[in-house]
C-alpha positions as CSV (number, residue, x, y, z in Angstrom):
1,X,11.3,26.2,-12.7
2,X,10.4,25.0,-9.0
3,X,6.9,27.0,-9.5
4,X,6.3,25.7,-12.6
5,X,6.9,21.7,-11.4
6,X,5.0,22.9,-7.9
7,X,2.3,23.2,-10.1
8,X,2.0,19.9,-11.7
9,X,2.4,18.7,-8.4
10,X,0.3,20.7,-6.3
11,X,-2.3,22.9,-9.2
12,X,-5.5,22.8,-10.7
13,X,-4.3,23.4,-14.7
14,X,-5.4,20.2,-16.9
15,X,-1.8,20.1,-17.5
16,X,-1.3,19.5,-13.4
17,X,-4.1,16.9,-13.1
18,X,-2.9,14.7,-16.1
19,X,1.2,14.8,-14.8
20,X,-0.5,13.2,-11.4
21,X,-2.8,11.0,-13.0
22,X,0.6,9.8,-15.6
23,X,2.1,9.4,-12.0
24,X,-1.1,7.8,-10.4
25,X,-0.5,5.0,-13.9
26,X,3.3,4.8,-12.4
27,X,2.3,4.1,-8.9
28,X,0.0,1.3,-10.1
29,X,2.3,-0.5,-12.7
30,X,5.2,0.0,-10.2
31,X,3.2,-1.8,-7.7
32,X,1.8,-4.9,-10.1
33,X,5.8,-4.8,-11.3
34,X,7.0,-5.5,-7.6
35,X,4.2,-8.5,-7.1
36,X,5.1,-10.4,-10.5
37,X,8.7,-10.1,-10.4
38,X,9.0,-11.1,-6.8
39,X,7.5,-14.8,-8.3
40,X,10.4,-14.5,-10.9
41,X,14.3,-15.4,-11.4
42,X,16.4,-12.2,-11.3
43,X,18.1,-11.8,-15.0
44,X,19.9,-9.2,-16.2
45,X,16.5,-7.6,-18.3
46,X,14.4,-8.0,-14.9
47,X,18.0,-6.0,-13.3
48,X,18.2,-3.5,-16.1
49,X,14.1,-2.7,-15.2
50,X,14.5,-2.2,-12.0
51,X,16.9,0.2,-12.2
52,X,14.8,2.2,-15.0
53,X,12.2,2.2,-12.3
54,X,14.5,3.5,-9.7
55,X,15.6,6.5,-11.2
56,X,12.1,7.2,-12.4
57,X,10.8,6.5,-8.6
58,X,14.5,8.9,-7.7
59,X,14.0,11.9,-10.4
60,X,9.6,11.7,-8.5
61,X,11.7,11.7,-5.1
62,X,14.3,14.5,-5.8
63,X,11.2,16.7,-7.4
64,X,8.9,16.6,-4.2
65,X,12.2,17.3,-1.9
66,X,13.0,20.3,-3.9
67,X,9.4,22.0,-4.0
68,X,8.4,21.2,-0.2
69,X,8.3,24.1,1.8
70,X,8.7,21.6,4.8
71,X,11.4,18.8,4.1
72,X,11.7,17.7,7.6
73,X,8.3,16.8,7.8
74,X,8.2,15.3,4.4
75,X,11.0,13.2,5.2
76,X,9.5,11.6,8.6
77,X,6.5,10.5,6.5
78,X,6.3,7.0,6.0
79,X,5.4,7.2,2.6
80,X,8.3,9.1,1.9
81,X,10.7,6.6,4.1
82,X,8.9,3.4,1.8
83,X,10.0,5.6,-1.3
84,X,13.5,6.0,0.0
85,X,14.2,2.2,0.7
86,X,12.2,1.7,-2.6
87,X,14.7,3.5,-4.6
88,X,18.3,1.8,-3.0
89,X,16.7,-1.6,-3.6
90,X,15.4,-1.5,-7.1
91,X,18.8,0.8,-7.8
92,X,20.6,-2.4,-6.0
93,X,21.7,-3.9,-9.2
94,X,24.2,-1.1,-9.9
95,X,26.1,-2.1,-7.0
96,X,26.4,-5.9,-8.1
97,X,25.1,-9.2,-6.2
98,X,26.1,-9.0,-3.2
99,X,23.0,-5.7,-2.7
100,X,21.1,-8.2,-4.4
101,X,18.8,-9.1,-0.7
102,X,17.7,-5.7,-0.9
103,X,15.2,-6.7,-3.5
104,X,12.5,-7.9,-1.0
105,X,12.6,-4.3,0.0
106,X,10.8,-3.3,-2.7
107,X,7.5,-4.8,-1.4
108,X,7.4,-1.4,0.8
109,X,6.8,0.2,-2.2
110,X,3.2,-1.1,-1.8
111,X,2.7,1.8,1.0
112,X,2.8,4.0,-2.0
113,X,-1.1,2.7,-2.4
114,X,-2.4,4.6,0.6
115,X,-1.5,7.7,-1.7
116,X,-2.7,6.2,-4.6
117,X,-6.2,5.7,-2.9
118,X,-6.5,9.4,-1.8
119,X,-6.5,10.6,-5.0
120,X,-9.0,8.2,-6.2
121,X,-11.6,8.8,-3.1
122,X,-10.5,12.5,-4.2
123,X,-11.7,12.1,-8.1
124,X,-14.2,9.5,-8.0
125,X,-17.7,9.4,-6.0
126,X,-17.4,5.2,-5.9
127,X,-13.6,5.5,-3.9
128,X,-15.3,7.5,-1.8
129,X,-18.7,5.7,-1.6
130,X,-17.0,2.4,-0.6
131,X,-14.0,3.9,1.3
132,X,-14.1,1.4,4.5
133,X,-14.0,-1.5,2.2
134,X,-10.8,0.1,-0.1
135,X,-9.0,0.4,3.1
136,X,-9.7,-2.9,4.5
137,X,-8.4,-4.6,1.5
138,X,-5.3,-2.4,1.0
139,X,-4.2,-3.1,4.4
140,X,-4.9,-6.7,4.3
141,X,-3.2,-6.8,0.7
142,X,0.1,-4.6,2.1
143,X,-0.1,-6.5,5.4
144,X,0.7,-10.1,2.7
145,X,2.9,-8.7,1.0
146,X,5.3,-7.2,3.4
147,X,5.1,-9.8,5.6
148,X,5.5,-12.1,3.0
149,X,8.7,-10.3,2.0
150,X,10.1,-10.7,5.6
151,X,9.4,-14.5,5.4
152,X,11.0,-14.9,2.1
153,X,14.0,-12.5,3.5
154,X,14.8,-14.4,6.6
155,X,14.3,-18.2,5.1
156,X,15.0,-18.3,2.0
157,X,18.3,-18.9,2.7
158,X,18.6,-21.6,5.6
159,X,15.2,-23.1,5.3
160,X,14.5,-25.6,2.3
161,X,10.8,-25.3,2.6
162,X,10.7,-21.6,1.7
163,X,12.5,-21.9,-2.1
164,X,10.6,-19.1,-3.4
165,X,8.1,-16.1,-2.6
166,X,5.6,-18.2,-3.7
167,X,6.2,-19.9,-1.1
168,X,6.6,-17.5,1.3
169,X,3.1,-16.2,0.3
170,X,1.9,-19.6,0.8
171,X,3.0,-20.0,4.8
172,X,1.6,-16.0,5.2
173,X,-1.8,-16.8,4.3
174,X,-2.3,-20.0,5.7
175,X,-0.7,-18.8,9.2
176,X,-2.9,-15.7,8.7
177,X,-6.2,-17.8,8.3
178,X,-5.3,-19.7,11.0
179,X,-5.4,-22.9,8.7
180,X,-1.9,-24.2,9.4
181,X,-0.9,-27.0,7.5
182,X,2.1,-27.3,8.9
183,X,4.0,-28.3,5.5
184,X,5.5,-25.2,5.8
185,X,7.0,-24.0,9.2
186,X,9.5,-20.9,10.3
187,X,13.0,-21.8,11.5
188,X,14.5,-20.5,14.7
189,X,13.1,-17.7,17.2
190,X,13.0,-15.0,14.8
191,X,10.5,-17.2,12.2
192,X,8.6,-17.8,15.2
193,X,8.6,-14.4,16.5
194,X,7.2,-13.6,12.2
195,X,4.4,-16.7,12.5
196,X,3.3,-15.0,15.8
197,X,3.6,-11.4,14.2
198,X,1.2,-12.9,10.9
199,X,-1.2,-14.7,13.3
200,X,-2.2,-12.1,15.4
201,X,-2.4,-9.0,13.0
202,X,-3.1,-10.8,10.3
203,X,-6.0,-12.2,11.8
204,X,-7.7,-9.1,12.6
205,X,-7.0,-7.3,9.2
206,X,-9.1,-10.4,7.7
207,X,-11.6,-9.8,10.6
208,X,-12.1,-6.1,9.9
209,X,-12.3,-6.7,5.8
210,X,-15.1,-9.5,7.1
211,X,-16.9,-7.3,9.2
212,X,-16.9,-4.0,6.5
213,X,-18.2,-6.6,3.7
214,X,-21.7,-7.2,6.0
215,X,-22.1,-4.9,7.3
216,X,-25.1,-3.0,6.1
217,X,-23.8,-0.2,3.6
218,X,-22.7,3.6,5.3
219,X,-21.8,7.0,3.9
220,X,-18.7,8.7,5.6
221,X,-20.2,12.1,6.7
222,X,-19.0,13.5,10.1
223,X,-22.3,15.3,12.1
224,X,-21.3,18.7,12.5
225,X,-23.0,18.6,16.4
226,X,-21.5,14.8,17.8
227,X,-19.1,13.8,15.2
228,X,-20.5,10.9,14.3
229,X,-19.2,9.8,11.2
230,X,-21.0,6.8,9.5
231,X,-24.5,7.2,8.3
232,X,-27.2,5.4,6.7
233,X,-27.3,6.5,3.0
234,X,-31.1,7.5,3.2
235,X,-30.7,9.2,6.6
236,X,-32.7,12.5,7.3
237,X,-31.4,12.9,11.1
238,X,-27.8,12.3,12.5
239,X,-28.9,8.9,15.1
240,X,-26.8,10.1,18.1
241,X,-27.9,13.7,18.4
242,X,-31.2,14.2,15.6
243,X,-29.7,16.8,13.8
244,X,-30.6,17.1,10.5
245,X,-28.2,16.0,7.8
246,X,-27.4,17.1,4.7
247,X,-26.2,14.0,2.9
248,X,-25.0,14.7,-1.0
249,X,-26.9,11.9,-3.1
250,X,-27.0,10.9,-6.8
251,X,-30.7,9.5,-6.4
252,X,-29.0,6.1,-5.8
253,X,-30.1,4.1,-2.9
């Protein structure tokens, strides 16, 4: 039995590539689920959902435990650390209201999209044409969302201005673009400590997502001689060191 789900996890069968892709589908509705619930009242169908996804994200959990032939390091990954805290808070409901916080957790379930992207740049030539710009714009999207999380965790509760996630998202991005309204501030040391944290990193996320969209376009191949990585896509010779490349091509420039 553990060879035969090894295999869907780890082969080469059709049978092993459509089980990831069916899990690829999870990852993505899981993630869209966690975005437009977070805008929502909690009911008892929203509850019941959450914990359906749970054990779905527990069973995925327990599966790649019991096949690694290296828990430890499996368990120190942050990936697998996002999964873990992903699963206690959408299982919180089980345990009543008063786990009911936990549910802003569940935006570190968007980590789960760095994983999702490596299969994509594995399977399909534009992921990996356009990889710079995928990974500015996941971390600028996870950087939001987590951060908007923390907002929404910490005020929602003593500060009347933050009502809502939406409103949380609100005071992330306009502290992030350096905007500031100032119809929305955090309360106390702690929400200035988060404004501070949003400014700063935030700022140069948006930066580097700025900088990738004009700049003229590269392809990610590493020189064998000097390592340099990014290339012009009609390039003939490496620029640092003149070796020749080899650069794969579909005959679009």
């Amino acid at each position: 039995m553990r060879n035969r789900i090894r295999g869907l996890y780890a082969g080469d069968s059709d049978a092993a590539h459509r089980f990831r892709y069916a899990l690829l589908a999870f990852d993505v509705v899981t993630i869209l689920y966690v975005i437009l619930t977070s805008f929502s009242n909690h009911g008892p169908v929203v509850e019941t959902i959450d914990v359906l996804f749970g054990i779905v994200i527990l069973a995925d959990f327990s599966a790649r435990i019991w096949i690694s032939t290296n828990r430890w390091r499996l368990l120190t990954r942050l990936n697998t650390i996002a999964d873990m805290v992903a699963i206690v808070s959408f299982l919180a409901p089980l345990a009543g209201e008063g786990l009911g916080f936990m549910r802003v957790l569940r935006t570190l379930r968007l980590l789960h999209t760095y994983q999702l992207s490596q299969r994509l740049r594995q399977d399909f030539p534009y992921f990996r044409r356009n990889e710079d710009i995928i990974l500015a714009v996941l971390n600028l999207s996870v950087f939001i969302f987590i951060m908007t999380g923390l907002v929404y965790a910490t005020q929602h509760l003593t500060n009347p201005q933050i009502r809502n996630f939406a409103d949380a998202l609100y005071f992330t991005v306009t502290a992030l673009t350096t905007t500031g309204f100032g119809d929305i501030t955090l309360q106390g040391t702690l929400g200035r400590m988060i404004s501070v944290v949003v400014m700063l990193f935030g700022i140069t996320l948006f930066l580097r997502l700025v900088t990738v969209l004009f700049r003229p376009d590269k392809l990610r191949v590493p020189c064998t001689r000097c390592g340099l990585v990014l290339h012009d896509a009609d390039a003939v010779h490496c620029k640092h060191c003149g070796k020749v490349m080899n650069i794969e091509t579909e005959g679009q420039l």
